[in-house]
N, C-alpha and C positions, 0 to 999 in steps of 0.2 A: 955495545952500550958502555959510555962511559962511567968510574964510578961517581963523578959528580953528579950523575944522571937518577941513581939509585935512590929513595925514599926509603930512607933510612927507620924511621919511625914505622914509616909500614913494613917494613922486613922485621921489623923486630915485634911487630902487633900478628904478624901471619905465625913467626915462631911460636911465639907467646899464648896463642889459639891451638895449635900442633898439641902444644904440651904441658898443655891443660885439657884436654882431648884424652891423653893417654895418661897422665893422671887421674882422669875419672871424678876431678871434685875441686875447689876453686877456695879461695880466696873466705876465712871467716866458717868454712865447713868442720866438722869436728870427725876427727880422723883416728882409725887403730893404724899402725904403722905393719905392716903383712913381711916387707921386706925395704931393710935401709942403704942405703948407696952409700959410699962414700962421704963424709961431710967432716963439721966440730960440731962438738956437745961440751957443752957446759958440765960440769961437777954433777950437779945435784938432777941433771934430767936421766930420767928410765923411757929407755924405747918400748917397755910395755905399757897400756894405759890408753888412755884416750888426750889426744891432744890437738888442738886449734892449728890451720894454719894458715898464717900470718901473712906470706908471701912467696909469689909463684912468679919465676924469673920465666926470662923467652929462652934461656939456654940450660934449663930443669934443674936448677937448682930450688927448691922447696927449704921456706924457713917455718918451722914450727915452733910455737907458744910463744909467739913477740920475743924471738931471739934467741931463746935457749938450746936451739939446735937450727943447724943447717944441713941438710943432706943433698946429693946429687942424682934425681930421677927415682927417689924414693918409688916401693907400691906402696899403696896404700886401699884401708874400707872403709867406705864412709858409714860415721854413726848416727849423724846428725846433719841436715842440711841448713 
């Protein structure tokens, strides 16, 4: 296969399905953070607490509370759907 061949958008929509799968919780759900990856945090965010999130890449990067953090394959438990 060539890679002009590839559907690009659909490789990145299967990802993006994967890992959200194994996050366990999606996009606008409100979330305790169990355990944090890798990421930036802004100043004033505490990983304890409950917080929204925001956005959920195809390569597990997880952004919580409209920007205030960004973590890498976070766990997490969902509080609120």
């Amino acid at each position: 296969m060539l890679s002009t061949q590839v559907d690009v958008k659909h490789y990145e929509n299967q990802n993006l399905a994967k890992e959200m799968a194994r996050l366990g919780a999606n996009v606008g759900d409100v979330v305790e953070i169990v355990e944090v990856g890798s990421g930036s945090f802004s100043s004033d965010w505490i990983k304890s607490g409950k917080h929204v999130i925001s956005k959920i890449t195809e390569c597990g990067h997880v952004e919580f509370d409209h920007g205030k953090a960004f973590c890498f394959r976070p766990v997490v438990r969902i509080v609120s759907a």
